[in-house]
Structures are given as C-alpha cells and as structure tokens.
OpenMM code with the backbone's topology and positions (N, CA, C; nanometers):
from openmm import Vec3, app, unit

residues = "UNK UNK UNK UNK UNK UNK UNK UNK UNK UNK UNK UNK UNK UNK UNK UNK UNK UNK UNK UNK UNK UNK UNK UNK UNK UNK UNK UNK UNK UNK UNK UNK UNK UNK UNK UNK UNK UNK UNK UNK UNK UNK UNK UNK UNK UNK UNK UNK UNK UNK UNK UNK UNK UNK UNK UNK UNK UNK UNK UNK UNK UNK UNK UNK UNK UNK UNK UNK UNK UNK UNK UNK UNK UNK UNK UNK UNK UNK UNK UNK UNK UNK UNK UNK UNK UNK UNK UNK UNK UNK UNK UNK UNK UNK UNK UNK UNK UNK UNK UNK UNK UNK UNK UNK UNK UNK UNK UNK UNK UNK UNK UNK UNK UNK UNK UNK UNK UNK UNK UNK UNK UNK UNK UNK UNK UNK UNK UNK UNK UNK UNK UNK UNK UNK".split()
positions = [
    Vec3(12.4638, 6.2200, 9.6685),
    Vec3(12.3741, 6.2574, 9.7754),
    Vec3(12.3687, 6.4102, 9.7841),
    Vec3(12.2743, 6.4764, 9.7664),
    Vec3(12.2433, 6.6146, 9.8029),
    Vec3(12.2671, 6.6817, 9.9560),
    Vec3(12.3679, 6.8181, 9.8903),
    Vec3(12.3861, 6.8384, 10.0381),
    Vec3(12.2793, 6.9342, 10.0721),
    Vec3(12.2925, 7.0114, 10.1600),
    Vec3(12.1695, 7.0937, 10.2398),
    Vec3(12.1483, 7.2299, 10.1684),
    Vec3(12.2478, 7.2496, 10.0568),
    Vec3(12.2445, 7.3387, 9.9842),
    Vec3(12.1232, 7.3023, 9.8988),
    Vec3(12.1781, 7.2048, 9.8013),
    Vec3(12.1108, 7.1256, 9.7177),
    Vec3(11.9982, 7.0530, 9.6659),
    Vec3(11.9794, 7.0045, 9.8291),
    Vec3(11.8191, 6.9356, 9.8806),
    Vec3(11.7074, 7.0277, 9.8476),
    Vec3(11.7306, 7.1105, 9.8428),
    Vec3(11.5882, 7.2093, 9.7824),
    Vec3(11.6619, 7.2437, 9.6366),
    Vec3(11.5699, 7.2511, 9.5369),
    Vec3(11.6022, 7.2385, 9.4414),
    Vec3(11.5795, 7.3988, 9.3971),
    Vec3(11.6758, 7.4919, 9.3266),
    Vec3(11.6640, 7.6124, 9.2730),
    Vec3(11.5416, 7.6678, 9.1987),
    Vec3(11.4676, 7.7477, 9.1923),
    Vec3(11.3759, 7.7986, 9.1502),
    Vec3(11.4252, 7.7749, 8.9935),
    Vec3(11.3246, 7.7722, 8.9246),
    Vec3(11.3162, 7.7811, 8.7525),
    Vec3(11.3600, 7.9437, 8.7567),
    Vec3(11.4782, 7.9583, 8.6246),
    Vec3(11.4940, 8.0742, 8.6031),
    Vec3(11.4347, 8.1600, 8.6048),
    Vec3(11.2916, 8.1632, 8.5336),
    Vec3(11.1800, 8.2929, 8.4877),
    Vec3(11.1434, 8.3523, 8.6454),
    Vec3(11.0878, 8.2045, 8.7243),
    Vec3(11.1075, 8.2443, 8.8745),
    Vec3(11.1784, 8.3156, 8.9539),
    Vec3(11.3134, 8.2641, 8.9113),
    Vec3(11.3885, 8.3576, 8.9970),
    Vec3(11.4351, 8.5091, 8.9421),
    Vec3(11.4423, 8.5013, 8.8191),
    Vec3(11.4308, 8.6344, 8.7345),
    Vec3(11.3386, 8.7553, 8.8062),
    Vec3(11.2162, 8.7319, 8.8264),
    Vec3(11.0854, 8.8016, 8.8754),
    Vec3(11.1280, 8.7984, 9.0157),
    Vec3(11.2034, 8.7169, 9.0612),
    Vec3(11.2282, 8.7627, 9.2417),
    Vec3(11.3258, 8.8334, 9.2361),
    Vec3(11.4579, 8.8047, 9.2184),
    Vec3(11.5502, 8.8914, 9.1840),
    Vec3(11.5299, 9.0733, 9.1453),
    Vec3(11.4847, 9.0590, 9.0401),
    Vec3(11.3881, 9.1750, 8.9921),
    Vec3(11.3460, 9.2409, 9.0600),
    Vec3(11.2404, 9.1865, 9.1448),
    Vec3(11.1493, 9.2498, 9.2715),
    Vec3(11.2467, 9.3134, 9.3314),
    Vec3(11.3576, 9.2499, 9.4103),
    Vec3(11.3565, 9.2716, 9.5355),
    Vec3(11.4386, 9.4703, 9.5358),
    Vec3(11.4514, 9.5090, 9.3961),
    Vec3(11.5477, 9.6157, 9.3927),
    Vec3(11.3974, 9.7281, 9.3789),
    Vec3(11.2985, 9.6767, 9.4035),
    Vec3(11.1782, 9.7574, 9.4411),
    Vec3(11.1384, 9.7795, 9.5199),
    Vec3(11.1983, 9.7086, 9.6362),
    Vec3(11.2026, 9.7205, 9.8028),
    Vec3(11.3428, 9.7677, 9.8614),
    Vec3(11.4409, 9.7404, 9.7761),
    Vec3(11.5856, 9.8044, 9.8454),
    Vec3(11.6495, 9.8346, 9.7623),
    Vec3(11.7792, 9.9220, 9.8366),
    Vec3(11.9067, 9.9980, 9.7281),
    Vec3(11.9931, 9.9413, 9.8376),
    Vec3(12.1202, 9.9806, 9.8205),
    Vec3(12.1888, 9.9997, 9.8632),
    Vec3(12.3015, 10.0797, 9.9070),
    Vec3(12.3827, 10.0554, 9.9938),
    Vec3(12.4390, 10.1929, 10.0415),
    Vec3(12.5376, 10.2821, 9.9429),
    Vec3(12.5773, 10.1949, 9.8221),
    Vec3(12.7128, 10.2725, 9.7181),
    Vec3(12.6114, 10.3881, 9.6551),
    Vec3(12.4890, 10.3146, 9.6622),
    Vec3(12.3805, 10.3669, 9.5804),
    Vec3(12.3387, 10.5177, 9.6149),
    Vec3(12.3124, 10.4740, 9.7811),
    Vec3(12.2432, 10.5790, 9.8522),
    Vec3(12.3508, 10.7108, 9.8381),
    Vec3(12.4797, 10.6469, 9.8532),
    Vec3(12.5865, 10.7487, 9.8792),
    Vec3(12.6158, 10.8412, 9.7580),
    Vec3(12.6199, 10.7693, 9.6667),
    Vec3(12.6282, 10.8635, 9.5046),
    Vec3(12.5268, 10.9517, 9.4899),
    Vec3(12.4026, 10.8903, 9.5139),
    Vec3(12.2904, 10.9861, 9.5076),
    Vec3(12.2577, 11.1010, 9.5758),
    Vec3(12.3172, 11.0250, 9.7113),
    Vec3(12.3689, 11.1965, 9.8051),
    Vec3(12.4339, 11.3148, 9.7697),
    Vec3(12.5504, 11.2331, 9.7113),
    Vec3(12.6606, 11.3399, 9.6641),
    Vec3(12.6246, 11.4233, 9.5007),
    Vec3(12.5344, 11.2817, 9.4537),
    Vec3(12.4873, 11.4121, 9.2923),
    Vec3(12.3936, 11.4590, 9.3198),
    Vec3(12.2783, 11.4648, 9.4168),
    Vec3(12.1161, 11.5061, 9.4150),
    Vec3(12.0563, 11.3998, 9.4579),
    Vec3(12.0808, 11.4282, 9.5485),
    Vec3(11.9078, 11.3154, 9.5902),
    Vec3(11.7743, 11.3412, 9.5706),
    Vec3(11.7504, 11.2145, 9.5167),
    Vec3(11.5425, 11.3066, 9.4605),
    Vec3(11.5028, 11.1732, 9.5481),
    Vec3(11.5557, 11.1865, 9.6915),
    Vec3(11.4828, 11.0735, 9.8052),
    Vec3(11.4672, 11.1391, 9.9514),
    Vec3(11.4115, 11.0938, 10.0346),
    Vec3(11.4289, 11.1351, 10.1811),
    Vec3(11.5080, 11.0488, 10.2504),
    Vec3(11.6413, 11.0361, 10.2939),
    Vec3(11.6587, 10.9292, 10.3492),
    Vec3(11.6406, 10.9612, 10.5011),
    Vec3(11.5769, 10.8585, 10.5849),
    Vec3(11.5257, 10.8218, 10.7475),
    Vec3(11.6248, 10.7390, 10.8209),
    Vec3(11.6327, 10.8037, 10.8780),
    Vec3(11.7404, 10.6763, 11.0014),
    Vec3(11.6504, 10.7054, 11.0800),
    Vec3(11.5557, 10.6224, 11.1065),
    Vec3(11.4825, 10.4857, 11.2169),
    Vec3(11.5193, 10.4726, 11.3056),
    Vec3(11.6353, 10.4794, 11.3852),
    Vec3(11.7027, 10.4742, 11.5199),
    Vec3(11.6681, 10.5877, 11.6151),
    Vec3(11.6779, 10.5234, 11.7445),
    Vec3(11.6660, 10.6114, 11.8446),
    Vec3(11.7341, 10.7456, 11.8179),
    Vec3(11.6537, 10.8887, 11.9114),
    Vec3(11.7572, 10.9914, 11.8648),
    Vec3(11.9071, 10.9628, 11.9151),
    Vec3(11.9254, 10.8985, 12.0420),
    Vec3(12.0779, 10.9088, 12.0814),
    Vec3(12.1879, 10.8236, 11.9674),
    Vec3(12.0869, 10.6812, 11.9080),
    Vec3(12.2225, 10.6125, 11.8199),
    Vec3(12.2400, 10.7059, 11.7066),
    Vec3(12.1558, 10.7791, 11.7033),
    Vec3(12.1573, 10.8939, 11.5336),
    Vec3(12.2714, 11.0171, 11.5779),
    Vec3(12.1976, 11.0865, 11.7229),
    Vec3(12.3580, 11.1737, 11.7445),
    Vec3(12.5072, 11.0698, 11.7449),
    Vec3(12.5425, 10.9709, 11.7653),
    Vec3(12.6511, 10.9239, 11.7634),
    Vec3(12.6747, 10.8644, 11.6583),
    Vec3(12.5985, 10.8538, 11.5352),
    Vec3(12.6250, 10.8373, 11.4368),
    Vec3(12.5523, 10.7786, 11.3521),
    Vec3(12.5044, 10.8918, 11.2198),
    Vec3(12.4295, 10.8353, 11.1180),
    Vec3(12.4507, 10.9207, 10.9811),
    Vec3(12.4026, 10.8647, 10.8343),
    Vec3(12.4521, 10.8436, 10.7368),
    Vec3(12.4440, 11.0687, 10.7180),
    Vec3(12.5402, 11.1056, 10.6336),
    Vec3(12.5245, 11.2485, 10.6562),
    Vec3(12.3894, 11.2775, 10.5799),
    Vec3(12.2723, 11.3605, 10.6209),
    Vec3(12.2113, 11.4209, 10.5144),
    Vec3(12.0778, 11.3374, 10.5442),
    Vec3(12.1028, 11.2401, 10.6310),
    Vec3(11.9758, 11.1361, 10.6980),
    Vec3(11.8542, 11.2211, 10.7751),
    Vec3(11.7909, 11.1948, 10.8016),
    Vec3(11.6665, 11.2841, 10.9325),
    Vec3(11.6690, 11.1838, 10.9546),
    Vec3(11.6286, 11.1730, 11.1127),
    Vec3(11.6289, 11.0581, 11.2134),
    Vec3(11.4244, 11.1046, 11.2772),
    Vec3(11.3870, 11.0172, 11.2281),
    Vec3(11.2458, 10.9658, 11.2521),
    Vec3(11.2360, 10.8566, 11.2961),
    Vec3(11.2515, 10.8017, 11.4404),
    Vec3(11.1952, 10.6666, 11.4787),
    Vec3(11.1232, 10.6062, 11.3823),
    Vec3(11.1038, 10.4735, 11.3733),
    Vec3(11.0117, 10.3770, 11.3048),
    Vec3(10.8890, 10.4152, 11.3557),
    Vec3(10.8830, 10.4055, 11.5193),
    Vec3(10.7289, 10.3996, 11.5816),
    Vec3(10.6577, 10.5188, 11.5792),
    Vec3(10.7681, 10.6438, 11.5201),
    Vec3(10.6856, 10.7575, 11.5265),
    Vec3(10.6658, 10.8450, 11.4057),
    Vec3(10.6794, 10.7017, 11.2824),
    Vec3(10.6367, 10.7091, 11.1887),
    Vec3(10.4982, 10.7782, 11.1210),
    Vec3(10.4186, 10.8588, 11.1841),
    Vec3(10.2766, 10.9139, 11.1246),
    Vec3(10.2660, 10.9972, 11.0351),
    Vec3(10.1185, 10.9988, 11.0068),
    Vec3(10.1011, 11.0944, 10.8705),
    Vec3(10.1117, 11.2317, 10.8851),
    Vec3(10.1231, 11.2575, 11.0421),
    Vec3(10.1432, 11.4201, 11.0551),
    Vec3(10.2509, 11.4477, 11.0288),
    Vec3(10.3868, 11.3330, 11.0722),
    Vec3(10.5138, 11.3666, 11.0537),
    Vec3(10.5667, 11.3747, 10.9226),
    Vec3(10.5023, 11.3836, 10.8398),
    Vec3(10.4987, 11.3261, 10.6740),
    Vec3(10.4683, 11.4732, 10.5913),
    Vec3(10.3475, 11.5261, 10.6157),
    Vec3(10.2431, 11.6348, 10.5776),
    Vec3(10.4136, 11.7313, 10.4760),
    Vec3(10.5233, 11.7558, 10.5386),
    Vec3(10.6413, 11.8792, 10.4961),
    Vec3(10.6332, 11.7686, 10.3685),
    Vec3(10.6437, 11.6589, 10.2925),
    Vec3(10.6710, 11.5788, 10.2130),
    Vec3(10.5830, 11.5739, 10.1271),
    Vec3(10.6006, 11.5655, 9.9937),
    Vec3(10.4502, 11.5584, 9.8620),
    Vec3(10.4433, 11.4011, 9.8948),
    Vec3(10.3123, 11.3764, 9.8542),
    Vec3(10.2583, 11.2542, 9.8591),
    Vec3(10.3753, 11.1537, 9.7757),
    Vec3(10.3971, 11.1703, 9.7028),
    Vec3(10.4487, 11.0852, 9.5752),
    Vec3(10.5874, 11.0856, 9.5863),
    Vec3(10.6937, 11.1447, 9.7104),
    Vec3(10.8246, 11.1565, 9.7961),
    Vec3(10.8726, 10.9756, 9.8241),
    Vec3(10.9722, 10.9776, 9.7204),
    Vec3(11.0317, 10.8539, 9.8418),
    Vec3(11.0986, 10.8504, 9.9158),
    Vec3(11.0818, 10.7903, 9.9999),
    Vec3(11.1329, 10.7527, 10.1127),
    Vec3(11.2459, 10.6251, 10.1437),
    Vec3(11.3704, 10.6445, 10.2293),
    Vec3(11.4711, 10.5466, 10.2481),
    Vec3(11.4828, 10.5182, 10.3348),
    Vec3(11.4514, 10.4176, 10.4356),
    Vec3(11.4990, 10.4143, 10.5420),
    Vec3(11.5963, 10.3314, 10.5821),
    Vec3(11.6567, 10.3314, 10.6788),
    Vec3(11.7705, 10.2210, 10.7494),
    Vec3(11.7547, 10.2443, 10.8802),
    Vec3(11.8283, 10.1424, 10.9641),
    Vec3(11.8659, 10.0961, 11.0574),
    Vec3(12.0058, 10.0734, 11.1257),
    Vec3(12.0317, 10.0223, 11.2171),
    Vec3(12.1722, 9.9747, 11.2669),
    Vec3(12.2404, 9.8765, 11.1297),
    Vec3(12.1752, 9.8039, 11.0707),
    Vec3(12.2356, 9.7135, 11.0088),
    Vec3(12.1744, 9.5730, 10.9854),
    Vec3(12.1951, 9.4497, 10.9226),
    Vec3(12.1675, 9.3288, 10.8768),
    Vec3(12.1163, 9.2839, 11.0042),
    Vec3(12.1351, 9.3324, 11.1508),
    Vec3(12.0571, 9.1961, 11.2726),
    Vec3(11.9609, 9.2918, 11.3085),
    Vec3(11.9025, 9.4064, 11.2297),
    Vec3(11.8365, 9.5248, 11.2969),
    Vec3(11.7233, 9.5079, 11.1753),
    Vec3(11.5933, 9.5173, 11.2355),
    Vec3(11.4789, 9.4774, 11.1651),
    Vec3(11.3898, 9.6415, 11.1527),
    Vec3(11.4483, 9.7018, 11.2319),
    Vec3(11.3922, 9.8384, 11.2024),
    Vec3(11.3600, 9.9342, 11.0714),
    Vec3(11.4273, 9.9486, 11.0131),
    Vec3(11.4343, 9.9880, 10.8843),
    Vec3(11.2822, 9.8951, 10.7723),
    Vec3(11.2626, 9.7903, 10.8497),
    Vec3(11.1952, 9.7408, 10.7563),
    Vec3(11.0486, 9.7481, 10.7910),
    Vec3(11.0504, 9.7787, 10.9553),
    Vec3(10.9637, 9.8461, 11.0435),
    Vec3(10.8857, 10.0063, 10.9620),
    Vec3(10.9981, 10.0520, 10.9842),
    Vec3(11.0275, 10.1995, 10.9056),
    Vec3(10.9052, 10.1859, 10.7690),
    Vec3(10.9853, 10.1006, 10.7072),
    Vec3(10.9325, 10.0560, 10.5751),
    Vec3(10.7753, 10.0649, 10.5306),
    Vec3(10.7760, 9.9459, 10.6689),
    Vec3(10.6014, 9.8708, 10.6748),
    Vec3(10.4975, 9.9842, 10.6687),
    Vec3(10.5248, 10.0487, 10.7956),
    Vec3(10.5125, 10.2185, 10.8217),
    Vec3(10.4423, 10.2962, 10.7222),
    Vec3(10.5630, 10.2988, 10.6231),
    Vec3(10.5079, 10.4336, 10.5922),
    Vec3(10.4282, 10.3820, 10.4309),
    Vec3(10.4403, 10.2446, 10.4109),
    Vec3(10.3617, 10.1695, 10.2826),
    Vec3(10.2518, 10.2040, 10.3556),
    Vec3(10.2138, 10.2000, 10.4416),
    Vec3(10.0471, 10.1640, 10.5544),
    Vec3(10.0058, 10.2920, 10.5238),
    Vec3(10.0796, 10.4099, 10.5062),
    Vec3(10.0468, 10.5393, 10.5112),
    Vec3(10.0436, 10.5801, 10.3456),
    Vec3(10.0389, 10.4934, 10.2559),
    Vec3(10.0607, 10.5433, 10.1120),
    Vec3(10.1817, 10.5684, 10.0983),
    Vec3(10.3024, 10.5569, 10.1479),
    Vec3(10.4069, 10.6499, 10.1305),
    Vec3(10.5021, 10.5719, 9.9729),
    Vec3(10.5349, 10.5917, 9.9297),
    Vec3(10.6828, 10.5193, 9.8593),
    Vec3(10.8148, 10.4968, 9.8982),
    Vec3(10.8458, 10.3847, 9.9488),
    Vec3(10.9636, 10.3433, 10.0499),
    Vec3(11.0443, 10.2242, 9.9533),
    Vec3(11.1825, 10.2615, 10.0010),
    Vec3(11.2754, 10.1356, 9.9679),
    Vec3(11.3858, 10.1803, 10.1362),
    Vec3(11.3917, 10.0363, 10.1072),
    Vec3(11.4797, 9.9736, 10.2341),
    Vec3(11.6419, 9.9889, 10.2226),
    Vec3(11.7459, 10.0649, 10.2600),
    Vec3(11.8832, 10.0625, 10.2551),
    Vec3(11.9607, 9.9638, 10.3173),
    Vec3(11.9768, 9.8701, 10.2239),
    Vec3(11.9840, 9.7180, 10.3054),
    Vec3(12.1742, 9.7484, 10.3506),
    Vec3(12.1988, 9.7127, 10.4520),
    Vec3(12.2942, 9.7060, 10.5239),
    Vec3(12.2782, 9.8122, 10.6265),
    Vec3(12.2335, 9.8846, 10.6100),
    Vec3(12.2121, 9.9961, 10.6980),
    Vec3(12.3352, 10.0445, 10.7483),
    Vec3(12.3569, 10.1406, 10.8718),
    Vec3(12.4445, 10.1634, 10.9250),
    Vec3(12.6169, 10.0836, 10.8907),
    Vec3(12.5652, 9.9811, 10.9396),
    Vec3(12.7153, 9.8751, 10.9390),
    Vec3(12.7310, 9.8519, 10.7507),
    Vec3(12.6457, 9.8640, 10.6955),
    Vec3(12.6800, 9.8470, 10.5495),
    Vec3(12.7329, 9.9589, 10.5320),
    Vec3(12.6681, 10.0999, 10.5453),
    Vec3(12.7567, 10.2310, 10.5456),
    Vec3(12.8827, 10.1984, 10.5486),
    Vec3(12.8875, 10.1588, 10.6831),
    Vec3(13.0883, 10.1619, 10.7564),
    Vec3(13.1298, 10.0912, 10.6405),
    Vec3(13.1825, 9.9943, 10.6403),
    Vec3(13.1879, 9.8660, 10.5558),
    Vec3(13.2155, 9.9013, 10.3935),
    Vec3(13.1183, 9.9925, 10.3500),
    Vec3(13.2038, 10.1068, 10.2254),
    Vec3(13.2806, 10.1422, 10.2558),
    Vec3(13.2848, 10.2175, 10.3917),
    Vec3(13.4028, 10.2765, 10.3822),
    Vec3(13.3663, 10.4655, 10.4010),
    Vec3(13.2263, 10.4575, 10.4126),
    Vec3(13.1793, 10.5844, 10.3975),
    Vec3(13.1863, 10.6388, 10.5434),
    Vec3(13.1822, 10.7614, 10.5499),
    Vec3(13.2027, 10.8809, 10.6900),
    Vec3(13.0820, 10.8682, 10.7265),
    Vec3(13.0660, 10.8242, 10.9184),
    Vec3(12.9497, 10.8663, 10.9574),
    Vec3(12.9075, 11.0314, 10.9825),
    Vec3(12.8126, 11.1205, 11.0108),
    Vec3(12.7792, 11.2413, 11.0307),
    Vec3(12.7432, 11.2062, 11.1794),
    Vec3(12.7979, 11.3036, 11.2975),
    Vec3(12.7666, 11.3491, 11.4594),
    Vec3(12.6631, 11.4257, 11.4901),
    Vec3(12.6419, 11.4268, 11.6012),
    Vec3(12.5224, 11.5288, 11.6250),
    Vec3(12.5174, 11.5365, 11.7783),
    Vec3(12.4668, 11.6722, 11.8607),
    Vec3(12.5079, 11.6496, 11.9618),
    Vec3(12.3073, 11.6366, 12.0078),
    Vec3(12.2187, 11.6822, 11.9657),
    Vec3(12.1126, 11.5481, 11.9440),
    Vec3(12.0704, 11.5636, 11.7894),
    Vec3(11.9529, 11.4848, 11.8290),
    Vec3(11.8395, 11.4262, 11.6827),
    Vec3(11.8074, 11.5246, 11.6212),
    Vec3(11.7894, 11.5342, 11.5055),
    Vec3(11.7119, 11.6218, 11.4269),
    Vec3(11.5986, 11.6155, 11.4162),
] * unit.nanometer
topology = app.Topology()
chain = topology.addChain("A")
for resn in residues:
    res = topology.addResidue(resn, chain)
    for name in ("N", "CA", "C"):
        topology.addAtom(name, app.Element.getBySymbol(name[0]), res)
C-alpha cells in the first residue's frame, strides 16, 4: 500500500532534471552568498526587511531596500544588467520572493537567497548592526 509519500508518483527523471536545474536560476544560497562576499561580489545583495529588523541585524555588506519600495528610481545607481539578491527573515518569510517578483517586473536580474536571515545564522555566519537602515 502506498504511503503519502509514495501515492504521487515521482516525476520522470528528464523532468525532474529540468526542475532541479531551474530552480538554481531563481536561488543561491547562503555558503554561496557568503564566499562571494568575502572574494568579490559581482551581485547586489538586498535585505527586504523593515529598516529596524536590518539595524538589529542583517547579512554584512547587504543594503536594506524594503520589498514594497522596490522602484525603478531606487534602481537608476545600478546598470541595467546588475544582479540582484534578495532575502528575508528566513523559510516562513515570503518577502524576499516579494523582493524578487519586484524587481523581475522592473527588468531587473534577481535570484532569491533561500534561507535568508535564519539560513545565515544556521551557517554559522556573523550578523552586521546598525544603529539605522542604510
């Protein structure tokens, strides 16, 4: 008897190959983000959060741009063809993907830093303080 795992039956390899695939065209992750910090980043990374959760703590080297105040004026310091990273609080925080939606709507080039914040911690990596937003 099939359990609830099971009952749906796995995608055909080639299928899941091409999803799999995809999805590292929409996100990185944080070991990722962090190395790239430390050798050169050729990204912008965004923390999406309010300015106060960003002064109390966000990834070092981040700019803190709300999701909602995502526009093309706020963009203009950036070449068109700039990618963009954003995050959030973490895995129950939909912002980052907000962030995301954002700035695709605007032409931008975006990938998603999946764990966000709490994936940060969770490396093991140092948050950066602030006494406000940047």
């Amino acid at each position: 008897m099939p359990t609830q795992v099971t009952a749906v039956p796995a995608a055909p390899s080639s299928v899941a190959e091409a999803h799999f695939a995809a999805e590292f065209t929409f996100e990185t992750d944080c070991w990722d983000v962090h190395e790239s910090l430390r050798t050169g980043a050729d990204f912008v990374l965004l923390d999406v959060r309010s300015p106060a959760l960003y002064a109390k703590g966000h990834v070092p080297g981040a700019i803190n741009l709300p999701h909602g105040k995502l526009v093309q004026d706020k963009l203009v310091q950036w070449p068109e063809a700039t990618l963009f990273v954003t995050y959030c609080a973490g895995p129950h925080c939909n912002g980052a993907t907000r962030g995301a939606l954002r700035l695709a709507k605007l032409g931008r080039p975006v990938k998603v830093m999946a764990g966000g914040i709490t994936g940060w911690v969770d490396e093991g990596f140092e948050l950066a303080t602030s006494e406000r937003a940047a």
